[in-house]
C-alpha positions, 0 to 999 in steps of 0.5 A: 463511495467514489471521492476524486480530488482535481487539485491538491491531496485527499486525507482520511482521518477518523470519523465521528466513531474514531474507528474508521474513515471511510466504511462501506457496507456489503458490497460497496466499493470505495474509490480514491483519486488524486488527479492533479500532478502533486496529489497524494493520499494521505491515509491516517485512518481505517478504510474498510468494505464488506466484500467490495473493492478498495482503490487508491490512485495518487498522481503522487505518493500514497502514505499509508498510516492505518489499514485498509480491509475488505471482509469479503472477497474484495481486491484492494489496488494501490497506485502511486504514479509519483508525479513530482519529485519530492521528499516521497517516491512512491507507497510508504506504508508506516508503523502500525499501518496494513492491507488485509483481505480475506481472500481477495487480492492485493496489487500495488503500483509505484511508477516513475522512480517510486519506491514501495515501503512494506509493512504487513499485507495478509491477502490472497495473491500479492503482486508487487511492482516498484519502478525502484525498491521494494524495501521493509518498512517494519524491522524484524515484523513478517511482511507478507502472508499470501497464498501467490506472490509477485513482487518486481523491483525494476530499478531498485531492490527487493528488501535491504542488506540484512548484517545480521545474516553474515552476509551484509551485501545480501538479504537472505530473509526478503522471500521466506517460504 
């Protein structure tokens, strides 16, 4: 399943079945592009392959509202290149909202001043990169379970300042082991 939009944003929301948005079977890949510069993906509802790949590429943002899973060994990417400067920067992972592979691999990109906000990956190997922050975006909720991680925070931080630690200017619970 390949859907590219040359102008303006793309957004899922359920189907018929209100369980998923977009659902390819075996090893089907779905693909999910925004080429002009203001395109977001807006993802409100489930998007699920059997054991293919799942991409998501925005000129823009990505806001992430449901899940994306693959049951096989499929990889899921992300790539936000935030194109214009506006009340979103980045991949924002919202309530409620999940990346799950059963032993595939997670890769997510926010570029040019980009943020990504975090609320629950379980994959295989997670890589990270934010041209900004990698921030919590679910409160006291474990953010990643995987069996390698990589996370690069290249302007920005790694998780907030957690005042509950004692220790307001550092965070002692952004990597748990």
């Amino acid at each position: 399943i390949k859907l590219q939009s040359l102008s303006g944003d793309i957004i899922i929301q359920a189907g018929a079945d209100a369980a998923f948005g977009i659902q390819a079977q075996g090893t089907g890949d779905v693909l999910l592009q925004t080429r002009a510069a203001d395109g977001d993906l807006v993802i409100q509802a489930a998007l699920q392959s059997g054991a293919g790949h799942l991409s998501l590429l925005a000129s823009d943002d990505i806001q992430l509202a449901s899940t994306l899973k693959t049951s096989g060994a499929g990889s899921v990417y992300l790539l936000a290149a935030n194109a214009t400067h506006d009340a979103s920067h980045g991949i924002e992972m919202t309530a409620g909202a999940g990346i799950q592979t059963s032993a595939g691999n997670v890769r997510m990109a926010a570029l040019n001043q980009g943020d990504i906000r975090l609320t629950r990956i379980d994959a295989g190997n997670v890589s990270l990169l934010a041209e900004r922050s990698i921030l919590d975006a679910n409160a006291a909720e474990l953010n990643i379970v995987a069996s390698q991680l990589r996370m690069e925070a290249n302007t920005g931080t790694i998780g907030q300042a957690d005042p509950m630690n004692g220790a307001p200017d550092q965070n002692l619970k952004a990597i748990e082991t």
